[in-house]
C-alpha positions as CSV (number, residue, x, y, z in Angstrom):
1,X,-10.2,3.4,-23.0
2,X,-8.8,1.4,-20.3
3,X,-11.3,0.0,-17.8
4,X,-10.3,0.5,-14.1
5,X,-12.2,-1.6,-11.0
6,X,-10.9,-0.3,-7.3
7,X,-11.1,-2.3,-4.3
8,X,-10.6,-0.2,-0.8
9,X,-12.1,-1.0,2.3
10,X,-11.5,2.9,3.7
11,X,-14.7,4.7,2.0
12,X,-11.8,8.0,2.3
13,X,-9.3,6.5,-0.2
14,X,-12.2,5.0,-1.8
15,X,-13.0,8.6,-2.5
16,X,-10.6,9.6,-3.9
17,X,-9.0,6.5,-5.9
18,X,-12.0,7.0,-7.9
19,X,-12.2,10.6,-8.6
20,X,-8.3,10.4,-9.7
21,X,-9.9,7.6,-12.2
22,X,-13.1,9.6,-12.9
23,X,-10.7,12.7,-13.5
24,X,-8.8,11.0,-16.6
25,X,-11.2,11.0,-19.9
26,X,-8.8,8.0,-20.9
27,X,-10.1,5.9,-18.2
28,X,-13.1,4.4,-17.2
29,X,-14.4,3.0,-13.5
30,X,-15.6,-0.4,-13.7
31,X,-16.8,-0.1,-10.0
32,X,-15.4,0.8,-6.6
33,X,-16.1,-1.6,-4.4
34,X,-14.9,-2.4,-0.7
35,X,-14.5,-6.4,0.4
36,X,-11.9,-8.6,-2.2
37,X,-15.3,-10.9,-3.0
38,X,-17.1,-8.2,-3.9
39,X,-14.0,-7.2,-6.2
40,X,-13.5,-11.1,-7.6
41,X,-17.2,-11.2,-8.6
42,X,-17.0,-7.5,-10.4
43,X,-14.1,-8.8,-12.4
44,X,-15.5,-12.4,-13.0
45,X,-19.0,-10.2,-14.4
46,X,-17.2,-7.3,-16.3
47,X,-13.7,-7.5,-16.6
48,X,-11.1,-4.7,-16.3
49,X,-7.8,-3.3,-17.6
50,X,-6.4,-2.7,-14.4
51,X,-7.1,-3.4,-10.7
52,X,-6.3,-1.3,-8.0
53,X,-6.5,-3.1,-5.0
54,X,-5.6,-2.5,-1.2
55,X,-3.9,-5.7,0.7
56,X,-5.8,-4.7,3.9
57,X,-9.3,-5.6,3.2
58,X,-12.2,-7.2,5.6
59,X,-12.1,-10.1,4.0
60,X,-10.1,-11.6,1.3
61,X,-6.8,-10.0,1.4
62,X,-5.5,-8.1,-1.6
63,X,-2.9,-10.8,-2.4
64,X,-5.9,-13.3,-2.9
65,X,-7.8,-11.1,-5.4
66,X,-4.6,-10.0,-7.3
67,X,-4.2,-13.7,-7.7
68,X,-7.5,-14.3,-8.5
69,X,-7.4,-11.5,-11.4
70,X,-4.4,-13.6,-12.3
71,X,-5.6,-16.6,-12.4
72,X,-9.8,-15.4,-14.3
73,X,-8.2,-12.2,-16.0
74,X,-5.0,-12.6,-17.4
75,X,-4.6,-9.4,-19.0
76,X,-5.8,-7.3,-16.3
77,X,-2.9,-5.0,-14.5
78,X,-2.3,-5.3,-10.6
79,X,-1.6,-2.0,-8.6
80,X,-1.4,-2.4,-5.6
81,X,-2.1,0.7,-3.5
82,X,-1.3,0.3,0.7
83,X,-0.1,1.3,3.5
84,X,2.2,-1.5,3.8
85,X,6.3,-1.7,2.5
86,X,7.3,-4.4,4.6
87,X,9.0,-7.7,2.8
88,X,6.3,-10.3,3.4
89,X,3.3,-7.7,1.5
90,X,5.7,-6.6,-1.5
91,X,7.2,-10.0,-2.4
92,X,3.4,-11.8,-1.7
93,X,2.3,-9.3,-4.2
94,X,4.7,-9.3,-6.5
95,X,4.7,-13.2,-6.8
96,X,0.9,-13.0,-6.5
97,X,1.2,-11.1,-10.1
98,X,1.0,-7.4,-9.0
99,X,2.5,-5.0,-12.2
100,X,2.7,-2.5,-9.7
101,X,3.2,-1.0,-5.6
102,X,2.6,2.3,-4.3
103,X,2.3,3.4,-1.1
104,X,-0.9,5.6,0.1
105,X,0.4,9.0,0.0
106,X,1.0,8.8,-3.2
107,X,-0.7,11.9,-5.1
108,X,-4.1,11.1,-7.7
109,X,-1.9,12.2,-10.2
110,X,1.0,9.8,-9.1
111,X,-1.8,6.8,-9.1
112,X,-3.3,7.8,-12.8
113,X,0.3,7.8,-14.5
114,X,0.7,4.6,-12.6
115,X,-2.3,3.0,-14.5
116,X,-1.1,4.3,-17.9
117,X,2.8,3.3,-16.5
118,X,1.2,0.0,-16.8
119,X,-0.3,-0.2,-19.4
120,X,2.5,0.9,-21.6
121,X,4.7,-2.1,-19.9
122,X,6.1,-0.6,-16.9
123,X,6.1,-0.9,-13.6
124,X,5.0,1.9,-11.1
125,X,6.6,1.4,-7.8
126,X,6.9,3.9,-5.1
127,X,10.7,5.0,-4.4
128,X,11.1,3.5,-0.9
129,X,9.4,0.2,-2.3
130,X,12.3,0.1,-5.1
131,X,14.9,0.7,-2.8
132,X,13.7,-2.0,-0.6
133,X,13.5,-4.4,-3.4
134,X,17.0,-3.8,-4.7
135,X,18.3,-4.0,-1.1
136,X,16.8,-7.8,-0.6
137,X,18.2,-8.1,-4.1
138,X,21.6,-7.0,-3.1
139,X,21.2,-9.4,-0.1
140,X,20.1,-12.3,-1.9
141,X,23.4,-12.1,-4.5
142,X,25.5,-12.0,-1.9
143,X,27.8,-14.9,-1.1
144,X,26.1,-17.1,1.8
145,X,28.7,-16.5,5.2
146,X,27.9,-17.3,8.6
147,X,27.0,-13.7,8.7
148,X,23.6,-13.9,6.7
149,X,21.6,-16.0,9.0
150,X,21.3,-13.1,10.7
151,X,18.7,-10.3,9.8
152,X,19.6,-7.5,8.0
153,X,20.0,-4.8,10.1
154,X,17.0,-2.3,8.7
155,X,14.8,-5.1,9.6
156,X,16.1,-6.1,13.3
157,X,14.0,-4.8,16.3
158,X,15.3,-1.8,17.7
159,X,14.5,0.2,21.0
160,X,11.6,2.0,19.9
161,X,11.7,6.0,19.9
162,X,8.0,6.4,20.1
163,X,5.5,6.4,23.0
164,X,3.3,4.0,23.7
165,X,0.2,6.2,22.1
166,X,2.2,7.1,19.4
167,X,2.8,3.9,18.7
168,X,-1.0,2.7,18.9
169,X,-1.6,6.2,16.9
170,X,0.4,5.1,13.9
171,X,-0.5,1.6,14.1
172,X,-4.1,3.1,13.5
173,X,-2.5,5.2,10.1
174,X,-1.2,2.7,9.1
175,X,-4.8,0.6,8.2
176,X,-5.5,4.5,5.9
177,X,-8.1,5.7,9.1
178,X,-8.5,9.4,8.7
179,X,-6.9,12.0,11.6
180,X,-10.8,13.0,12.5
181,X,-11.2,8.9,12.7
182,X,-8.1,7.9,14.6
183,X,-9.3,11.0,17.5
184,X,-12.6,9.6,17.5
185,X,-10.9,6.3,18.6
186,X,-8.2,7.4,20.9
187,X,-10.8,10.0,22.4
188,X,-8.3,12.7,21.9
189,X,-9.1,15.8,19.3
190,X,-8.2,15.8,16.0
191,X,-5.4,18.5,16.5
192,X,-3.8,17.0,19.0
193,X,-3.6,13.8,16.7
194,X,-1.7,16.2,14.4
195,X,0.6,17.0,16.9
196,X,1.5,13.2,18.1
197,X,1.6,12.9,13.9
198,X,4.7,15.9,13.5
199,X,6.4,14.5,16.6
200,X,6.5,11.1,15.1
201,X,8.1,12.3,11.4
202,X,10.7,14.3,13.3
203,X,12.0,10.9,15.7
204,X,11.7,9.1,12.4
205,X,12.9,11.7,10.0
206,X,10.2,11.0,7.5
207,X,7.8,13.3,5.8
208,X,4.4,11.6,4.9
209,X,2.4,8.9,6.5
210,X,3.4,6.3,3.7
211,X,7.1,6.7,4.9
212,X,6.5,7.0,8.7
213,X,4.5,3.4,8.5
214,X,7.6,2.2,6.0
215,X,10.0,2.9,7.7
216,X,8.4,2.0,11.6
217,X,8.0,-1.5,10.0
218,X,11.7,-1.6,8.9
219,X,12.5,-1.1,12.4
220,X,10.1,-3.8,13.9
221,X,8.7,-0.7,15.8
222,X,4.9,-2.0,14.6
């Protein structure tokens, strides 16, 4: 049996990270729990196989707790499970000692292979993740010109094609808040929230939530 502990600060993904882990016989849930010190003492008390943890929580961030689990639980896996895909979050994790990245859309079933992925020895990683791992790769093997003090361009600031609310709309996606909860805060209805949602996938050209924020952070549009 391999022993699971989730740490999410949004009680929605909470939800449903652990009834993907409840839903596997092969796994057990440690605890679900929502602050990184709250997480640190669960594994200090308990132990666990694998951590999930978000990198957005209240108070620790999830790089501290993954390398905290490194540091008190040597053989525990560290997914990490967020919103973000930017360069600082997946190289802080990675060096932190996460085994694993995937980004929040992906599906309960994509998160419970990822656990197993793991602990067979690989790696679960979410597709636009890998490629943007391979590109700073790619970068980094290149011969030094004059050329690579610049920025690459997928990460220079561009013109931004979104408005100003849709902007501040995805900005609010990207910390997980539901569509009910980011209306609530914009005082706007929850199907209008869809609406600014579609428009915002069609000027990106993206499909889910995980790669609208991906990609709006490899613009410098948040």
């Amino acid at each position: 049996m391999t022993r699971v502990l989730i740490v999410e600060d949004e009680p929605e993904f909470l939800r449903r990270f652990a009834n993907a882990v409840l839903g596997d016989p092969s796994l057990v849930l440690v605890g679900a729990v929502a602050t990184g010190r709250a997480g640190c003492a669960l594994l200090d008390a308990q132990g666990a196989d694998v951590l999930l943890v978000d990198l957005g929580l209240p108070d620790l961030s999830g790089i501290e707790v993954i390398r905290h689990a490194r540091a008190e639980a040597p053989g525990c896996d560290a997914l990490v499970i967020t919103m973000f895909g930017d360069d600082e979050h997946v190289v802080g994790s990675i060096e932190a000692g996460a085994t694993g990245y995937l980004l929040k859309d992906a599906t309960a079933e994509r998160i419970v292979a990822g656990i197993h992925e793991m602990r067979e020895g690989g790696a679960p990683i979410s597709p636009a993740i890998a490629r943007r791992v391979l590109s700073r790769f790619r970068v980094a093997m290149r011969p030094s010109d004059s050329t690579m003090d610049e920025p690459p361009a997928t990460t220079r600031k561009r013109e931004s094609p979104l408005t100003e609310r849709e902007t501040e709309l995805l900005r609010l996606a990207a910390k997980g808040l539901s569509f009910e909860t980011i209306g609530e805060l914009l005082d706007i209805s929850p199907h209008t929230v869809v609406a600014h949602v579609k428009k915002i996938y069609r000027k990106l050209a993206v499909h889910s939530r995980g790669e609208a924020v991906y990609e709006a952070g490899q613009l410098g549009l948040l």
